[in-house]
N, C-alpha and C positions, 0 to 999 in steps of 0.2 A: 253610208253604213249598210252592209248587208243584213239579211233577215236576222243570222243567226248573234249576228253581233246587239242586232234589239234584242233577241228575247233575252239573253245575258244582261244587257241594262237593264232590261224590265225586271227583273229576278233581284239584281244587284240595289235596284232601289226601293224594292217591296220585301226583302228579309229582314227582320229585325232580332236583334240578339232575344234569343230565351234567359230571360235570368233566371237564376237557381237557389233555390231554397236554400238559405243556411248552412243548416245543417249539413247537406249536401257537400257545400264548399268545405265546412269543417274535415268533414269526413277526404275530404280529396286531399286536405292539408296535411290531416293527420298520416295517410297512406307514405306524401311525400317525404315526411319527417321519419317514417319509419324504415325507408327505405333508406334514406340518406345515412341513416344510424348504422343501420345491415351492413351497408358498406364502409363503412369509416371503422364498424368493431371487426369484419374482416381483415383491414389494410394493418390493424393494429395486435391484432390474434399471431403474434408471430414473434417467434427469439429474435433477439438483438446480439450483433458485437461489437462491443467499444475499440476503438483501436489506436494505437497511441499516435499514428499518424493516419490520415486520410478517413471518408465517410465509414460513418458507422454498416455494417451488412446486416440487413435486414432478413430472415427465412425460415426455415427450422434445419434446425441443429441434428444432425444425422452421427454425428462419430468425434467422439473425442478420447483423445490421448495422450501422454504426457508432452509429444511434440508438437502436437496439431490440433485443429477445434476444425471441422467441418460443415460446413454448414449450404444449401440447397436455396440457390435465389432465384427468382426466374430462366426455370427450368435449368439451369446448371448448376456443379456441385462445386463450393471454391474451400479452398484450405489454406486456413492461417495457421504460421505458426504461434506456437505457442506465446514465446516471445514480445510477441509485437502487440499482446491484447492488455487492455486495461480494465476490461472486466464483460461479463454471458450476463444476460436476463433472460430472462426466459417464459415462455408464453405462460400466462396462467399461475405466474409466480404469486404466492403470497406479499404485500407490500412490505414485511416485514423484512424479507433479505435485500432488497434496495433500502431501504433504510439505514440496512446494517451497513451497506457498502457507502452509502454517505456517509458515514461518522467513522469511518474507518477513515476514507479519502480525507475527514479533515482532520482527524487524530484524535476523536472525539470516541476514546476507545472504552471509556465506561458505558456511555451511551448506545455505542454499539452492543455491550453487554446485555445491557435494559432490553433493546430491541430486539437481541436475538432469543432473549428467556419468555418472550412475547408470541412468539413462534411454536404451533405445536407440529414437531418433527413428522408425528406417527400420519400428519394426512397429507406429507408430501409423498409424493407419486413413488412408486419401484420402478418404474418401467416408462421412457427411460429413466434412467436414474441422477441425470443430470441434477437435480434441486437438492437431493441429498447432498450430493456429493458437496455441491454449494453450500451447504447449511455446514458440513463438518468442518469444512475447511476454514468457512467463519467461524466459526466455536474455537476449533485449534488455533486459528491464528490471534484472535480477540484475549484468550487466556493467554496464550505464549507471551502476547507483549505486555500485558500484565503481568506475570512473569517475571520478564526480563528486567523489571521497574523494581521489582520486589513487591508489590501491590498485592499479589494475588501470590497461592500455592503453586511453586513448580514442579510438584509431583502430580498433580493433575492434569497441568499442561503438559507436561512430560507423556503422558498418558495418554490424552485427545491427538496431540503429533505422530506417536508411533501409530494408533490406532485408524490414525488416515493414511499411515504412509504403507500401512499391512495393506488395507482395503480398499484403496484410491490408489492405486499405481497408475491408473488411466485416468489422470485426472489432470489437467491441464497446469492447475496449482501444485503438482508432484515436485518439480526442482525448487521451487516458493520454499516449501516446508522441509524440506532435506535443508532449506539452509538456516531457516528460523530452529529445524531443531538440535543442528551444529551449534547456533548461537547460545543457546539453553544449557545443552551438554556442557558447553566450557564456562560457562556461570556455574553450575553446579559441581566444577570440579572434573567433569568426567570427560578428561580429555580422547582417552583411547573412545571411545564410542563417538567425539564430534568427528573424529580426524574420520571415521569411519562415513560421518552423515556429509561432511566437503567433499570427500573422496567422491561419493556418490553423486554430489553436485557437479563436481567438474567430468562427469560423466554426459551432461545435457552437449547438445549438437551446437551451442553457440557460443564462440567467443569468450564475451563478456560473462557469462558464468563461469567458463575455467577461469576468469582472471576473477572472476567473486569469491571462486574456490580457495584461489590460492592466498588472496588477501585476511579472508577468516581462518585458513591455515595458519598462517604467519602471527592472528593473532592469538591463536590456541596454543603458539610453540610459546612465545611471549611470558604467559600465564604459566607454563611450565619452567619459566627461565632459559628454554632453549633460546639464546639471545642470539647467537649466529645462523641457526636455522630458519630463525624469522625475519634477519636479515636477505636472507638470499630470497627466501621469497617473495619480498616486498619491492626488490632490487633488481629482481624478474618483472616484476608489473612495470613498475617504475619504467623498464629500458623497454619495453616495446614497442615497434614502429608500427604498429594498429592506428588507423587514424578516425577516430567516430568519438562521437559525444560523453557513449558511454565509456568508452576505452579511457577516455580524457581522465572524467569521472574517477574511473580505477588505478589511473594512474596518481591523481592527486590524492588519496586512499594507501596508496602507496608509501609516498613521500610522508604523510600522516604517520605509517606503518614506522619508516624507517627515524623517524622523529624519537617515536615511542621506545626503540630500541638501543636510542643514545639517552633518554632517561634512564633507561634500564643500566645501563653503564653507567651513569653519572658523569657523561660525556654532557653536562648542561647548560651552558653557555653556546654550546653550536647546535642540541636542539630546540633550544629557546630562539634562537636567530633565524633556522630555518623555520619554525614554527610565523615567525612575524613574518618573515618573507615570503611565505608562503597564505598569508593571511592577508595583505598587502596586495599582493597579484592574484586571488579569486575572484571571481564572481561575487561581488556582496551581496545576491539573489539568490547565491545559491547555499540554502539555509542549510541544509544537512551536510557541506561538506564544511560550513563555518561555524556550525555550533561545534562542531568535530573537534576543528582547528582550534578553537579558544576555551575546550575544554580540557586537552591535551595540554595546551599554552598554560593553563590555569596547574595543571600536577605537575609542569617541570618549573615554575615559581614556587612551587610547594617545597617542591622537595631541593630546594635552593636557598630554603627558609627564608623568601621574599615575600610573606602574607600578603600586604596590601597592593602586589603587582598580581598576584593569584585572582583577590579577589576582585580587580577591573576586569581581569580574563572573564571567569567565572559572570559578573555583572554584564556584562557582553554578550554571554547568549541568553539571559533570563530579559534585558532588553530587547533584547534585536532579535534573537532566532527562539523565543517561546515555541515553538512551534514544533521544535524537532524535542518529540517525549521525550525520551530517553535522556538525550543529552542534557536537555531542560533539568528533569531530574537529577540527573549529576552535579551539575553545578548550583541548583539549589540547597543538595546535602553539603555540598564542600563550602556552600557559602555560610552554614550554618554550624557546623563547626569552624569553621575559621573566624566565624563573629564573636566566637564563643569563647576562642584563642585569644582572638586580640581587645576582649576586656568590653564587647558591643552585645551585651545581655539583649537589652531592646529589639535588636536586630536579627541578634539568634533563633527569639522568642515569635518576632515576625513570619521569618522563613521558615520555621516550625510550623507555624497557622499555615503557611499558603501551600508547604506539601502535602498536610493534610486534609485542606479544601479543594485543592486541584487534582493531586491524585491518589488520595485516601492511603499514605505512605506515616506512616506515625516512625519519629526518630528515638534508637536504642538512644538510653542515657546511663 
């Protein structure tokens, strides 16, 4: 062993650790803790976007438009479109509008109500103005489908829709509400103004919104009794050789469409049949296009004067597709008049309590 190699063992067997005072260690503990935090509330200080296929993008959100959301991720700038997102958070958000977008996502649309009146608007940011614009869009859209249930006042929803679609042209929700307030307009009667808000819809750069356009076309001419008009546009959908999920979607929407318009004829024995055949070959997962089907299926038994084949239709989506409002709705009022028809007080009386407790809809008598 060389010299220098003793004095290193000599060294190495005559150091002994210093121990440290407590407090000391506290204190180094706490430094670690705070640092760790530092960095974890950095990693997490930042917009989100949801997206309906592949990882979420994590950044800040730099430009958004009715086509496109932008957004800055390490160190580059990427742009979705519009389309493909399922929903912005945004850094510094109030928990309030994740809230709202939970109970929306599960159709829990009073709730959403609650949470958004929970919200005070005046201390979201101007600049940018992305959270506003968030907030309105939930307000518009939370009343509209209220609304469209009869639940709530359609001249106020009426009112929050135009008033987003004046002031949010850049807003990524822009073709959303063009179409929620086409749906509105033709409840209300006011056709020439919906035909104006699809029009606008099928103005969006993708696909499946001109076939969304034309399908709530078809069902605006409907309501008008244009019964051939709304043929051909359903029959449009119906024949295209688009091949994607959502096209599918549109096209069995279609068929839906063209169903509707041999009711309308009293053409009801072949749409009663494609109605089953068409409810037979879906998806039984796929809840909004089968509560659709079997509420459709339930008004051409109606008006076939088959009450008790109406109301297993109608039973069918209050079983199985609760889920889809709307529809749900419908066939709860028709099952309550038609209980009422066929001499089942008890049951009328039921379904009266459960619109009422589910979705605060109280029935004319």
């Amino acid at each position: 062993m060389g010299s220098s190699d003793k004095i290193v063992s000599g060294l190495s067997t005559h150091i002994e650790p210093i121990p440290l005072p407590f407090d000391s260690i506290m204190r180094i503990y706490k430094l670690i803790i705070c640092f760790a935090l530092l960095f974890t509330t950095v990693s997490l200080a930042a917009d989100r976007i949801t997206l309906i296929e592949g990882r979420p993008l994590v950044g800040t959100i730099v430009n958004v438009t009715a086509e496109k959301v932008s957004i800055e991720t390490n160190s580059k700038t990427e742009e979705v479109d519009a389309n493909k997102i399922v929903a912005t958070i945004y850094d510094r958000e109030p928990t309030g509008l994740n809230a709202v977008r939970t109970a929306i996502r599960n159709n829990q649309i009073t709730d959403a109500l609650e949470a958004l009146n929970k919200i005070d608007v005046t201390k979201l940011p101007n600049n940018p103005p992305y959270m506003k614009q968030e907030y309105a869009y939930q307000m518009a859209y939370v009343k509209s489908q209220l609304a469209l249930t009869e639940s709530a006042d359609p001249k106020e929803a009426e009112t929050l829709l135009v008033t987003f679609l004046q002031q949010n042209k850049k807003s990524y929700h822009y073709y959303e509400i063009c179409q929620i307030y086409g749906k509105l307009l033709s409840m209300e009667g006011k056709s020439a103004l919906a035909k104006k808000a699809y029009e606008q819809l099928a103005k969006a750069p993708w696909a499946e919104y001109n076939l969304t356009a034309k399908i709530e076309l078809g069902n605006a001419a409907i309501t008008e009794n244009k019964i051939e008009e709304a043929r051909q546009l359903f029959e449009d959908v119906a024949n295209i050789q688009t091949v994607s999920q959502i096209a599918e979607d549109q096209k069995a929407l279609a068929k839906v469409g063209i169903a509707k318009c041999n009711i309308a004829e009293n053409k009801l024995e072949e749409a009663i049949k494609q109605l089953e055949t068409y409810i037979a070959t879906t998806n039984p997962e796929n809840t909004p296009l089968q509560a659709t089907l079997y509420t459709t299926l339930g008004k051409a038994y109606e008006k076939a004067n088959k009450p008790q084949y109406a109301i297993n239709a109608y039973l069918s989506v209050d079983i199985l597709y609760s889920n889809a409002r709307t529809e749900h709705i419908t066939a709860l009022k028709s099952l309550q008049n038609l209980w009422q028809k066929t001499g089942r007080k008890d049951r009328a009386e039921e379904t009266e309590k459960r619109l009422k407790e589910l979705y605060k809809i109280s029935v004319e008598k």
